[in-house]
Every structure is written in C-alpha cells, then in structure tokens.
N, CA and C of each residue as an Amber inpcrd file, in Angstrom:
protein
   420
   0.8430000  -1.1720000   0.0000000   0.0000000   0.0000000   0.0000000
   0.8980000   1.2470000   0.0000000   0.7330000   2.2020000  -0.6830000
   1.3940000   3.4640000  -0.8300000   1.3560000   4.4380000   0.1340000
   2.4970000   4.8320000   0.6400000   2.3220000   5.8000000   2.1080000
   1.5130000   7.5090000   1.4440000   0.6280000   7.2830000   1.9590000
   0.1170000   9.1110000   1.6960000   1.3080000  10.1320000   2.1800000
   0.8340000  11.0620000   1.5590000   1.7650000  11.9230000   1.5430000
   1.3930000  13.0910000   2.5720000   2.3760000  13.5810000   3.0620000
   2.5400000  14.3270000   4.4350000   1.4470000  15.4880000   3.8180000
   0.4270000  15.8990000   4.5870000  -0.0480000  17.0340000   4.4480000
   0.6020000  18.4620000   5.2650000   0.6250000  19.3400000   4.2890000
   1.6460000  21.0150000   4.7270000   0.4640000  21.6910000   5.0560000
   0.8480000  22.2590000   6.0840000   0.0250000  22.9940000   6.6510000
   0.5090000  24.4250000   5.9290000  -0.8880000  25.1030000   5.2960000
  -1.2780000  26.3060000   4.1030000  -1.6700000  27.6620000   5.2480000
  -0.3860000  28.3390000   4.6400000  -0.6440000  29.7660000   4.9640000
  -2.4070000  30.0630000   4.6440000  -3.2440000  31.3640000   4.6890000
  -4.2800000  32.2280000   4.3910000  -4.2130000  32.2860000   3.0820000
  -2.9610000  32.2200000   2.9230000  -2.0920000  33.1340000   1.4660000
  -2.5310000  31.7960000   0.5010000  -2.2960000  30.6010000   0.8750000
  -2.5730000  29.3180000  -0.3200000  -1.2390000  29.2770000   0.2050000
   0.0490000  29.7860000   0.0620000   1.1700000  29.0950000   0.4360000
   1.7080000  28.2400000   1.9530000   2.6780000  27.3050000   1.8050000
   2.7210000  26.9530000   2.8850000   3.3760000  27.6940000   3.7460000
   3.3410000  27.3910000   5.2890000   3.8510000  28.1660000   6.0630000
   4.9400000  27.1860000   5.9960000   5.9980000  28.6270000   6.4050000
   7.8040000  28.4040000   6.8010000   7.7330000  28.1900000   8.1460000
   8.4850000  27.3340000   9.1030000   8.2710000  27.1790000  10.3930000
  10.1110000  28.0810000  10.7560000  10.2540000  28.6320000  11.4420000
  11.5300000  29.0560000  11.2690000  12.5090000  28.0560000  12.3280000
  13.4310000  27.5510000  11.8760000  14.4060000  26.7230000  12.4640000
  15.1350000  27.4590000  13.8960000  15.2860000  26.6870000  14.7080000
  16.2450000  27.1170000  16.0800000  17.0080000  28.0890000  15.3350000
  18.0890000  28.0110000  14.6270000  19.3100000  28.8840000  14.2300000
  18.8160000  29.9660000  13.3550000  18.1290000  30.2800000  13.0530000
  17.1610000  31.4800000  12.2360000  17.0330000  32.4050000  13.0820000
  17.4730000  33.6590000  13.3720000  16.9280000  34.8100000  14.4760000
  15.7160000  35.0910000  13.8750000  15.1700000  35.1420000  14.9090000
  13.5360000  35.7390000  14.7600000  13.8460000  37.5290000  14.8580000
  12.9420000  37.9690000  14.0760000  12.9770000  39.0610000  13.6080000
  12.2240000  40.0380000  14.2910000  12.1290000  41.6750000  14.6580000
  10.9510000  41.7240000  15.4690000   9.5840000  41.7560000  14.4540000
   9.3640000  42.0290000  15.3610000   7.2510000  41.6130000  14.2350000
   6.6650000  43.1540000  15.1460000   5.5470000  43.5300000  14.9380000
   4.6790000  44.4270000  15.8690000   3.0630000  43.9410000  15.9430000
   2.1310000  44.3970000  16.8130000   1.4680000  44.0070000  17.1910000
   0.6080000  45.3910000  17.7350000  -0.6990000  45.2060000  17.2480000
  -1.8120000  46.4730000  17.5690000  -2.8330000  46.0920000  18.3010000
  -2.4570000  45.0120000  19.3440000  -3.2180000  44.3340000  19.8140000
  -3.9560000  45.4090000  21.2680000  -2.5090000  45.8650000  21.5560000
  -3.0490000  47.0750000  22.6220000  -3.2190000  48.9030000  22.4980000
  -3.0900000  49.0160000  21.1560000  -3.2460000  50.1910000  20.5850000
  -4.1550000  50.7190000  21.1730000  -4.2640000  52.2980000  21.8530000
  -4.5400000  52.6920000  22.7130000  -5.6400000  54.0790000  21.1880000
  -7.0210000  53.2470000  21.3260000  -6.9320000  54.7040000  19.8010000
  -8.0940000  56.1190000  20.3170000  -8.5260000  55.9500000  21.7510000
  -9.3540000  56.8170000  22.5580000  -8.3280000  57.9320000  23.2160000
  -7.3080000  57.2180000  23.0230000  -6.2780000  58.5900000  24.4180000
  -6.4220000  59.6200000  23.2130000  -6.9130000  60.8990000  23.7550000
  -6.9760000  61.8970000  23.5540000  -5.5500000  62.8330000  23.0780000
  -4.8170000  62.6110000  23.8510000  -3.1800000  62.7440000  24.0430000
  -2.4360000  62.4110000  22.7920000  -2.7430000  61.1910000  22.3800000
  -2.4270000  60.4450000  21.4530000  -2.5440000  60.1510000  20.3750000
  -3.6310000  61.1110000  19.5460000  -4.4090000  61.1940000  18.5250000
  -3.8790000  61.2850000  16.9760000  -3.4570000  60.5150000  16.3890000
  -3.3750000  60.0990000  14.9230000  -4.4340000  60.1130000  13.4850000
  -5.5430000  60.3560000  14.5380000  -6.6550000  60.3780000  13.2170000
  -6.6820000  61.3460000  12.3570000  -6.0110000  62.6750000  13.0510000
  -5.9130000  63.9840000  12.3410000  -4.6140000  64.1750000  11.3700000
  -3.6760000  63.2170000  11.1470000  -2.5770000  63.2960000  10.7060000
  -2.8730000  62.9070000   8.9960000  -1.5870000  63.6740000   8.3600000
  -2.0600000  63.4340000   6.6690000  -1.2710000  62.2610000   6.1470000
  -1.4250000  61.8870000   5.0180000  -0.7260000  61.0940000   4.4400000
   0.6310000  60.6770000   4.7270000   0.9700000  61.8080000   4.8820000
   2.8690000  61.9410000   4.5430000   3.3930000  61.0430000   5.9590000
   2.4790000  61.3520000   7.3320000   2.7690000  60.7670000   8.5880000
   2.6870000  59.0260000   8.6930000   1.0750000  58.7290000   7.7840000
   1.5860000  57.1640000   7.4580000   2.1840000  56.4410000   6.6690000
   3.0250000  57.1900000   5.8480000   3.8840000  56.6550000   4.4640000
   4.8230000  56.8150000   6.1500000   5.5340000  57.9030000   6.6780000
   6.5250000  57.5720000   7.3210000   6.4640000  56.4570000   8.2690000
   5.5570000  56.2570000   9.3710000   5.1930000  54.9860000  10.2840000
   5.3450000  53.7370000   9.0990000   4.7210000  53.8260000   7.8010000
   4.9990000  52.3890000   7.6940000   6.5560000  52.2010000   6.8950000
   7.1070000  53.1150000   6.7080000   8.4610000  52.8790000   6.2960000
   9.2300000  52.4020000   7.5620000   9.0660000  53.3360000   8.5060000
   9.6140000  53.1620000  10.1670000   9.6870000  51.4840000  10.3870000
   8.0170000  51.0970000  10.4120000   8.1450000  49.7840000  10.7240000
   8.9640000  48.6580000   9.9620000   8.7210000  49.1380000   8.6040000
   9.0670000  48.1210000   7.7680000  10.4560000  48.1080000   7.6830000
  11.0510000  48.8330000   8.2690000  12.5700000  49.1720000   8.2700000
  12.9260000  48.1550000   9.5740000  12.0970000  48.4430000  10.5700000
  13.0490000  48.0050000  11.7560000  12.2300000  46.3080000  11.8320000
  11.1680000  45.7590000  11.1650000  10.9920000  44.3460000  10.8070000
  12.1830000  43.5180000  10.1980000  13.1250000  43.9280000   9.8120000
  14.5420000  43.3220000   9.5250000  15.5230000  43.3070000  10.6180000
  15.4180000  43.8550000  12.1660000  16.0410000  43.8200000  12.6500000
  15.8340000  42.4060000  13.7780000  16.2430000  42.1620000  14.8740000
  15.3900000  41.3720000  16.0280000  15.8300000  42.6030000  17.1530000
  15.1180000  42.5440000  18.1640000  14.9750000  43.2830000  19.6630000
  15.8050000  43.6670000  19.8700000  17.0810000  42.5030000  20.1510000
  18.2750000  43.3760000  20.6190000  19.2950000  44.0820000  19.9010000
  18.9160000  44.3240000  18.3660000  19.8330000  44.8680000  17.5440000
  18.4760000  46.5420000  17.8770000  17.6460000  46.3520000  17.7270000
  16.8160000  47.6790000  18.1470000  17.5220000  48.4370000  19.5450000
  16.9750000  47.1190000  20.1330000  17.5620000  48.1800000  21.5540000
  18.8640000  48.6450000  22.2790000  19.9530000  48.1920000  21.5570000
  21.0670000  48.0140000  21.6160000  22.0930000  49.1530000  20.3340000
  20.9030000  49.5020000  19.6060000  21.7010000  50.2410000  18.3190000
  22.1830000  51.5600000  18.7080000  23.3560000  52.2730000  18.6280000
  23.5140000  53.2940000  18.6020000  23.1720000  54.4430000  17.4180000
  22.4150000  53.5890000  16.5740000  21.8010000  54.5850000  15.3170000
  21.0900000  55.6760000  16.0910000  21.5570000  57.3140000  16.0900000
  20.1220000  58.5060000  16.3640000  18.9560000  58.0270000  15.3590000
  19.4210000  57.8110000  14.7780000  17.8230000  57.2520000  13.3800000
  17.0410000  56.9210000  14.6710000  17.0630000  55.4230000  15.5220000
  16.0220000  54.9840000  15.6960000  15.7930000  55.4170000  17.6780000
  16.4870000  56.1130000  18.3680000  16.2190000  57.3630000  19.2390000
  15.4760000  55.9790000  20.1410000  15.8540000  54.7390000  20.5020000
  14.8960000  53.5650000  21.0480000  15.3570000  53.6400000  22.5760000
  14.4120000  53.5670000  23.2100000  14.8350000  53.4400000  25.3820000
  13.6570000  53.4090000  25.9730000  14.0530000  52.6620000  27.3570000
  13.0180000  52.7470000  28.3110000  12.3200000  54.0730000  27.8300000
  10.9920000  54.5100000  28.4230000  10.4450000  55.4530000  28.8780000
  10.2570000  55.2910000  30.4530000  10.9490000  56.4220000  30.9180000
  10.6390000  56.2330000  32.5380000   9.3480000  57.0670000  32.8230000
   8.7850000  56.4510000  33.4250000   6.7850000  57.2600000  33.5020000
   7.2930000  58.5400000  34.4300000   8.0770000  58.4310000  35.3550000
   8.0150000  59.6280000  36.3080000   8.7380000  61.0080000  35.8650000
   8.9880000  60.7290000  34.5830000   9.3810000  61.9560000  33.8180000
   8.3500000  62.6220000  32.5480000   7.2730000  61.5120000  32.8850000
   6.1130000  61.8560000  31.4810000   5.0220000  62.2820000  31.9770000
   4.0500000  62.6020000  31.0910000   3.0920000  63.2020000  31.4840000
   1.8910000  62.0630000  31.7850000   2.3210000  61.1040000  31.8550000
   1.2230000  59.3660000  32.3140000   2.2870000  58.6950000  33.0810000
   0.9590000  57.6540000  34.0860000   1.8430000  56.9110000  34.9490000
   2.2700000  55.5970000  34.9600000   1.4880000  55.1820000  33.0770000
   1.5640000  54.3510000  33.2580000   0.7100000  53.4530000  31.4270000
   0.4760000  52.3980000  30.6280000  -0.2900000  53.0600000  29.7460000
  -1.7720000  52.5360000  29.9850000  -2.1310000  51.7740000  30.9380000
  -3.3890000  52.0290000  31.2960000  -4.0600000  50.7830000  31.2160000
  -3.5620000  49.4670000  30.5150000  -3.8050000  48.3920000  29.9530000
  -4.3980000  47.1830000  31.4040000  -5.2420000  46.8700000  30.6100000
  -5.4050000  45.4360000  31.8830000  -4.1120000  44.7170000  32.0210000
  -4.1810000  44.3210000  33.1300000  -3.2030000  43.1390000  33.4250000
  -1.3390000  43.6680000  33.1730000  -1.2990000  45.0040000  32.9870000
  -0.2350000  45.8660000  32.8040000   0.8320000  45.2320000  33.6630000
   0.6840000  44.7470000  34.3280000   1.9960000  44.7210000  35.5760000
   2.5750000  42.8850000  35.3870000   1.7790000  42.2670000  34.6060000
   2.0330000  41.0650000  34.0490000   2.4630000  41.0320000  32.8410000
   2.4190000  41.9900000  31.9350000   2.4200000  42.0850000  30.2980000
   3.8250000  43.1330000  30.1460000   3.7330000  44.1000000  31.3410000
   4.3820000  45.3200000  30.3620000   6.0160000  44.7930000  31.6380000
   7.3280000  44.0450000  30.9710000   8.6220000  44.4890000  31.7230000
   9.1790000  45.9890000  31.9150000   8.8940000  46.0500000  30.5100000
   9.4730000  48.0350000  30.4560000   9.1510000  48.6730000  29.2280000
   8.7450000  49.4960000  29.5180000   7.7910000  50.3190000  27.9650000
   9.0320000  51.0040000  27.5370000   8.6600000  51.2190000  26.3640000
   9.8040000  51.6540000  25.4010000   9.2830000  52.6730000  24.1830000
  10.1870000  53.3480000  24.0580000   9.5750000  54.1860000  22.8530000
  10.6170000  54.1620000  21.5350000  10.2940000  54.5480000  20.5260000
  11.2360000  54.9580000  19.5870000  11.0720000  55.9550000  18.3940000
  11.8540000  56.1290000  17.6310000  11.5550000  57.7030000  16.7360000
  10.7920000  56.8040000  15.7710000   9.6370000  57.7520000  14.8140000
   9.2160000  57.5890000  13.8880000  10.0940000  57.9100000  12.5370000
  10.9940000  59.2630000  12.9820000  11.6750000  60.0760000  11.9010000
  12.2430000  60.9450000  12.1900000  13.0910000  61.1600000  12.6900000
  14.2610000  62.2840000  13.2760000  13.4960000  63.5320000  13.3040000
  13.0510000  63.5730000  14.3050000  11.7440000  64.5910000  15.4600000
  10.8700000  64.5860000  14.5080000  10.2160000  64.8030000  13.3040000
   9.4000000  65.3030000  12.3610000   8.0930000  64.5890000  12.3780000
   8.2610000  62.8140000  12.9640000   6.9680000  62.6200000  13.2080000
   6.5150000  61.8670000  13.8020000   7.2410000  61.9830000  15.3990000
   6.9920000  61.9430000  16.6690000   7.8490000  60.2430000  16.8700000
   6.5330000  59.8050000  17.4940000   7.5580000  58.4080000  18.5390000
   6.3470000  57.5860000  18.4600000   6.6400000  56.3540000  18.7360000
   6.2100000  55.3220000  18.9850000   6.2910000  54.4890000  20.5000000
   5.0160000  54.4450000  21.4770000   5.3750000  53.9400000  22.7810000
   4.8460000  52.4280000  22.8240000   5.3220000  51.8230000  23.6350000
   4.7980000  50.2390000  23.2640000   5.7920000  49.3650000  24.2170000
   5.4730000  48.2780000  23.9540000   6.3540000  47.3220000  24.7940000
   6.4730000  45.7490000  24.3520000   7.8100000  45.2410000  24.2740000
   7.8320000  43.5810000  23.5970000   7.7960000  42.7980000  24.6230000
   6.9180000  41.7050000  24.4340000   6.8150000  40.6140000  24.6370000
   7.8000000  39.5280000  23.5400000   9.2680000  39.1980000  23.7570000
   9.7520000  38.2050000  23.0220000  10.3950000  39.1630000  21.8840000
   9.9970000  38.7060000  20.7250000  10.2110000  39.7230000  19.3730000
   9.7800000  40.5380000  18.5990000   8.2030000  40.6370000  19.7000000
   6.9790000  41.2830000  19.3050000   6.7090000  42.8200000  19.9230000
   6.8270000  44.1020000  18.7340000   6.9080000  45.4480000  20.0510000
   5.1440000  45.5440000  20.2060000   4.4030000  45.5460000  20.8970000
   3.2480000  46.0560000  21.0290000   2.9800000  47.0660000  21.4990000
   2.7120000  47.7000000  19.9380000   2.3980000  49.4030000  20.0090000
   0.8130000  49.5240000  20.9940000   0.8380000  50.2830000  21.8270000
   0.0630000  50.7420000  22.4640000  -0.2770000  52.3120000  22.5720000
   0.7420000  53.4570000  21.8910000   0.3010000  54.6820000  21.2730000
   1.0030000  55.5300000  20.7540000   0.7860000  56.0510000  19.6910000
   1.1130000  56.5600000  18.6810000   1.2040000  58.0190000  18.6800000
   2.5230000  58.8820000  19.0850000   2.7330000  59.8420000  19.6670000
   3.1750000  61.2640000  18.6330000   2.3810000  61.3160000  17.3510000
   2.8300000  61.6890000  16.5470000   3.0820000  63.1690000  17.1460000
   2.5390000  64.2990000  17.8620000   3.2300000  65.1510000  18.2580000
   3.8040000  65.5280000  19.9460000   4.8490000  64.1030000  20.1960000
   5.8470000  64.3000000  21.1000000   4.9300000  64.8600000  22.8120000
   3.4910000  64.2090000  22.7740000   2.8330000  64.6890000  23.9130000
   3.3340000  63.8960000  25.4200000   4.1940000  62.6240000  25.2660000
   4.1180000  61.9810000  26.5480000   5.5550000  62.5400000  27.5920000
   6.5590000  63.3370000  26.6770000   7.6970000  63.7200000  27.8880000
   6.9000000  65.5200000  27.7830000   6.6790000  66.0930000  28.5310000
   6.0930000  67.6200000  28.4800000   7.1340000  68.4620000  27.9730000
C-alpha cells in the first residue's frame, strides 16, 4: 500500500507556512493588539498622508532587525529606550493586566523629530504598540 503523503500545513495566502528553524533569528514583528486609539493625548486620526507613508516605512525598516539589535543600536535614526513614567506626562499606559504584560515600555523615533515616537512594549520579538505619539505629547 502506498504511504500518503505528508499534508503542509497552508498559509491564508494558499502558500505553505515556513516554520523558522532554532538557528534562524527571529525578527521583530509588531502588534496592535493594545493600541490605545481613545487617548486623547495620542491622537493620529488627524494626521495626513505623509505621517503614514513615514510609520509604515519606520516599521518596515526596523521588521529586519530582532529586539536586541533595536535596543542596543547606537543609530540617532532609531532614538529607542526605556520610557521612565516619572518623567512623562502618564503613569503608566493604562492596559489590563499591565503589571504582568508590560517588563518596560519603550519608545522609539518615527523620523528624526518630524513625526513623533512610537510607545509600546515587547513581549519576546513582538513590540506592542500601544500609542502613537505623533506630536511628542508623553515627555512635556
């Protein structure tokens, strides 16, 4: 009798998924899972074109890197560090279960000052943006 043949488990896409091997660095990824889109503070809806051509260049730039080449880079390009709350204008970003999820929030440049920062925090290789600081409101 003829052995069937292994079924591949199919991306969304129709293609199969790549499983990535131990020796493969994982890359960072992002995540809008806690995107914060009510803070007042924080407001992106009013921004033009030119601000999300830059965010998605931003991201798509630093998706080639993994975590610790982010947080570790001395590039000014990407301006990446703790945010310490007791120097900002919040104490904190407000999330359920915050004190289980968040080790240390972090921010980084969108674009050398012009269009603001990004605050968020990784879990693993994942930054989860939680708000989108296009005009520089969280240090006063």
């Amino acid at each position: 009798m003829p052995k069937k043949p292994k079924k591949i488990p199919l991306a969304p896409s129709g293609l199969p998924f790549k499983k990535p091997t131990s020796d493969q660095p994982r890359t960072l990824s992002f995540s809008f899972k806690y995107l914060d889109r009510s803070h007042g503070k924080f407001s992106y809806s009013e921004k033009d074109q030119k601000y999300f051509s830059k965010l998605i260049e931003r991201l798509s730039a630093l998706c080639s890197l993994n975590s610790m080449d982010l947080l570790c880079s001395r590039s000014s390009s990407y301006r990446c560090h703790p945010i310490k709350w007791e120097e900002t204008s919040e104490s904190s970003f407000g999330i359920p279960n915050e004190e289980q999820l968040v080790d240390t929030p972090y921010q980084f440049e969108v674009s050398a000052n012009s269009y603001g920062r990004i605050h968020g925090f990784f879990i693993q290789e994942v930054f989860h943006i939680v708000w989108m600081d296009p005009d520089h409101r969280l240090y006063p």
